[in-house]
C-alpha positions as CSV (number, residue, x, y, z in Angstrom):
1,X,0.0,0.0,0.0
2,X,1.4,3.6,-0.9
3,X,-0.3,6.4,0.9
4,X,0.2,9.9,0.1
5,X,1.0,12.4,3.8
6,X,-0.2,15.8,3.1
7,X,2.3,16.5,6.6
8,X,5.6,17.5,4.9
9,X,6.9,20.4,4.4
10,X,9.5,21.4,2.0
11,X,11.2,24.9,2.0
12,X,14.0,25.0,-0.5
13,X,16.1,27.9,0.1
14,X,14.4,30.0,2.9
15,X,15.2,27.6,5.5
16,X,18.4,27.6,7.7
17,X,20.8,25.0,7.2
18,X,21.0,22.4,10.2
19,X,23.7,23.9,12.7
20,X,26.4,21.3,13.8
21,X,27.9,21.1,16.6
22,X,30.6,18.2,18.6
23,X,32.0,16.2,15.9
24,X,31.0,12.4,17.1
25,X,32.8,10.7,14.5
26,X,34.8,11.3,10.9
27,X,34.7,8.2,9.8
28,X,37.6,7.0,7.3
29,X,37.1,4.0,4.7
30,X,41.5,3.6,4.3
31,X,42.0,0.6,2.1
32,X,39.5,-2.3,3.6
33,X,36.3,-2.3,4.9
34,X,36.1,-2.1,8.5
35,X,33.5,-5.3,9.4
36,X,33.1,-3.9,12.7
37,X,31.8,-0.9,11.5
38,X,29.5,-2.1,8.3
39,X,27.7,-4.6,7.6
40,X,26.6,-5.4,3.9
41,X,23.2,-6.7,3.0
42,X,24.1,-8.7,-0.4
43,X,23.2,-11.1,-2.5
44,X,24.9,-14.4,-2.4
45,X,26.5,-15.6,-5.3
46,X,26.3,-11.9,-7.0
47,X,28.5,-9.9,-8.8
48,X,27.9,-6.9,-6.3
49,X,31.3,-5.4,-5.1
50,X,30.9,-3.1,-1.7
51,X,35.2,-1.7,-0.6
52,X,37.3,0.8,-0.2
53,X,39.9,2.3,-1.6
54,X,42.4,5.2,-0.9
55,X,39.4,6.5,1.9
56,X,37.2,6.1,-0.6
57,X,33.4,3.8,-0.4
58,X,32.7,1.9,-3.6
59,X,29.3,0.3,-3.9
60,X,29.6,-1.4,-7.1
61,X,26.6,-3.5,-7.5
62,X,24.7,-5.6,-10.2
63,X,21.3,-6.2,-7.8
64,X,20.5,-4.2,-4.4
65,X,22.9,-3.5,-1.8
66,X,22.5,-2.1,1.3
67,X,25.4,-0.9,4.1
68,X,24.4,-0.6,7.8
69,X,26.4,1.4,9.8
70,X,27.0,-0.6,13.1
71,X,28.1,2.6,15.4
72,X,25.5,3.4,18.0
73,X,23.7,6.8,16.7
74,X,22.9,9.4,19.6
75,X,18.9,10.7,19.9
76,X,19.2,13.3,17.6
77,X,22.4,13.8,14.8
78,X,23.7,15.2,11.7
79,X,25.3,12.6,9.1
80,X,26.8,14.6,5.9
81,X,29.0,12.9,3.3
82,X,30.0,13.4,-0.4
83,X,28.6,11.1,-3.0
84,X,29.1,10.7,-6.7
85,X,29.6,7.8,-9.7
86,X,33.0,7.2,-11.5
87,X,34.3,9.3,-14.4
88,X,34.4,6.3,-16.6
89,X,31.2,5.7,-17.8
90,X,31.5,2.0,-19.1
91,X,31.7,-0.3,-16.5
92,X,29.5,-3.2,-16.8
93,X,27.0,-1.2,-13.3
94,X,27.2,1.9,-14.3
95,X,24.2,3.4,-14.1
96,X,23.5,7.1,-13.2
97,X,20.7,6.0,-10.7
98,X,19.5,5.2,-7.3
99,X,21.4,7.3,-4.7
100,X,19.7,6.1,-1.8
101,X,19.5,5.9,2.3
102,X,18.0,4.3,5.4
103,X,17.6,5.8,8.7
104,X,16.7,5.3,12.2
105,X,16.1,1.5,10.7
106,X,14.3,-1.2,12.9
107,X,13.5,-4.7,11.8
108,X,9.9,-5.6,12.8
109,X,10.0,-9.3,11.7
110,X,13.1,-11.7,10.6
111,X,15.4,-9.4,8.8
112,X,16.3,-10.3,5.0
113,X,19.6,-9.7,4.7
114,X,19.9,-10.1,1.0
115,X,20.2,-7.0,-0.1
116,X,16.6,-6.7,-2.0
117,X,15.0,-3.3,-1.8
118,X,11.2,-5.4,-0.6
119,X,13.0,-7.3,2.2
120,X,13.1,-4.4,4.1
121,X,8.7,-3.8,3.4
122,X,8.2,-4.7,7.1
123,X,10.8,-2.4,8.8
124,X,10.4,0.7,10.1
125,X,12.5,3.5,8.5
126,X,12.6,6.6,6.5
127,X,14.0,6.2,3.1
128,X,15.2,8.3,0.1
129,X,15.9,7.3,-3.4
130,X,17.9,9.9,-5.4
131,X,17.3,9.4,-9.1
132,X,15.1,6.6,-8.4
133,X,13.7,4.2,-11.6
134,X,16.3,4.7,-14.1
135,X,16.7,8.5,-12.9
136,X,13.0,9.2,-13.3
137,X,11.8,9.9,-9.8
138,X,13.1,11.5,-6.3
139,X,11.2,10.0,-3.1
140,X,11.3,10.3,0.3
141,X,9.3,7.4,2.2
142,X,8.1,6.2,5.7
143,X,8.2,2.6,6.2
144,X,5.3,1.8,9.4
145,X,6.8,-1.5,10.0
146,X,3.1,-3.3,8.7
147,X,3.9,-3.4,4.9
148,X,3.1,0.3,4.0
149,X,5.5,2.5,2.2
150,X,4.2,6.0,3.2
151,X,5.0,8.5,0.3
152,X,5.8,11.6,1.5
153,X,7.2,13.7,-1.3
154,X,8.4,12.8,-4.8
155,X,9.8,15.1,-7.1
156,X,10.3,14.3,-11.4
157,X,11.8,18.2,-12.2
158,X,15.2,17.6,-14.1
159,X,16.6,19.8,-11.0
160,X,16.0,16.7,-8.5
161,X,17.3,13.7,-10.6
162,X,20.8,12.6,-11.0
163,X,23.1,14.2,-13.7
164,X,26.5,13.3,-14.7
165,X,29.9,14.4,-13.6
166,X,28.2,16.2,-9.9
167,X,29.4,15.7,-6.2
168,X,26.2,14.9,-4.2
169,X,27.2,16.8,-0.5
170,X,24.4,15.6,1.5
171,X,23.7,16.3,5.3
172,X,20.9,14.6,7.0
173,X,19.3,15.9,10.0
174,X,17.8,13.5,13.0
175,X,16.0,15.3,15.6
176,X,12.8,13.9,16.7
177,X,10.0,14.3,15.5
178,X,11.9,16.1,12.8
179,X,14.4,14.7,10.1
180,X,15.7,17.0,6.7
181,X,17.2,15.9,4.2
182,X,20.0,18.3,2.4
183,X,21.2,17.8,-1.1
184,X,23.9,20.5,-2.2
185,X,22.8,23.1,0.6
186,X,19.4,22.7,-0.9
187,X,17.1,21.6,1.8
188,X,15.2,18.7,-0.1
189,X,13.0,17.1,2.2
190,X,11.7,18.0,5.7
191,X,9.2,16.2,7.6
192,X,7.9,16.6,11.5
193,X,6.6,13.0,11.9
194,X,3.6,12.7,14.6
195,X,4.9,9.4,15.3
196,X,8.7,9.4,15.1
197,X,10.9,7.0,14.6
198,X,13.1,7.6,17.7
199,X,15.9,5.5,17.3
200,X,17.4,2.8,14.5
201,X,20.2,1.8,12.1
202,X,21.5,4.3,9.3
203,X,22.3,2.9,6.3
204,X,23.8,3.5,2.3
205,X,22.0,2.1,-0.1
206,X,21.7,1.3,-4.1
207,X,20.9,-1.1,-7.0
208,X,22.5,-1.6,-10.6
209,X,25.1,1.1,-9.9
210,X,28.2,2.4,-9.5
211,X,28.8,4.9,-6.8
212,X,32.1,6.3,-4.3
213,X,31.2,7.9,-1.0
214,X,33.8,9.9,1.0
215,X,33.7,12.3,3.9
216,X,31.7,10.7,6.3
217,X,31.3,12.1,9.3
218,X,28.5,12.1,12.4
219,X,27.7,15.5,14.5
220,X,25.2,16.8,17.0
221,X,22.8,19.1,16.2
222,X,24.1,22.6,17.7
């Protein structure tokens, strides 16, 4: 079931930007993934690549991936990192597509760890999907934890999809009831939730692409 919240609001550029205060963490990638950090929900068998490389994130991934960040969040946060796809343009996953997220992510029945965007139906999270279906659509989503994917904005204008070539600086905001979304100091989405989701995992997330992530790091809202 998709249900569409008429509780959103979105303020592009009158709004403030989220003021950060203590750095909690900068988190470096170095040259191998750190397994007590991440955890990768992946296919078996697949030719889906998640590594690192010179501090660098690569999700390279033929099917869906998704990678949990293990650290223990505080009540309310700031995350902000750089995104973006490879220069070279024909590797077999490259796809200028699906820049996506998880947060404050709770299981509500046995977990499917593999990796597929509808194994994660019956958690509760909020969820955004950058350049969504084939770069056609950009959502932002609440997940109840019953089956329903609660649509609470999408945007199709040129302006919100992927293009080529562009450094994605997001920040993300968690400070219940509200969480913001930021997309190159363009505030994106912004939502006061009557029913927060108060705590939960944060995780990256894509499917039949090719992405780098660096400059990841973890604040307290000021």
């Amino acid at each position: 079931m998709v249900i569409l919240l008429a509780s959103i609001t979105v303020a592009l550029t009158a709004a403030a930007q989220p003021a950060k205060g203590k750095l909690v963490a900068a988190i470096s990638f170095g040259n191998s993934l750190d397994s007590n950090l991440w955890q990768a929900d992946i296919l078996r068998n697949s030719h889906n690549r998640v590594f690192t490389q010179q501090d660098t994130l690569w999700l390279d991934c033929a099917d869906g991936v998704t990678l949990w960040l293990k650290k223990s969040l505080p009540h309310s946060y700031i995350i902000s990192f750089d995104r973006g796809f490879p220069s070279d343009t024909s590797g077999a996953n490259y796809r200028l597509s699906d820049v996506n997220l998880f947060w404050q992510a709770t299981p509500t029945d046995t977990a499917n760890p593999s990796g597929k965007l509808e194994g994660y139906d019956r958690w509760r999270l909020y969820y955004a999907g950058i350049g969504g279906n084939y770069n056609s659509t950009t959502r932002f989503r609440k997940y109840d934890g019953s089956g329903n994917r609660l649509l609470l904005q999408e945007y199709t204008q040129p302006n919100y999809l992927l293009q080529p070539n562009t450094v994605y600086h997001c920040t993300l905001l968690v400070q219940p009831p509200l969480t913001q979304l930021w997309v190159n100091d363009q505030l994106w989405f912004s939502y006061t939730d009557a029913q927060p989701l108060r705590y939960g995992l944060f995780g990256i997330r894509s499917t039949k692409s090719h992405q780098w992530i660096t400059n990841f790091n973890i604040w307290l809202p000021k």
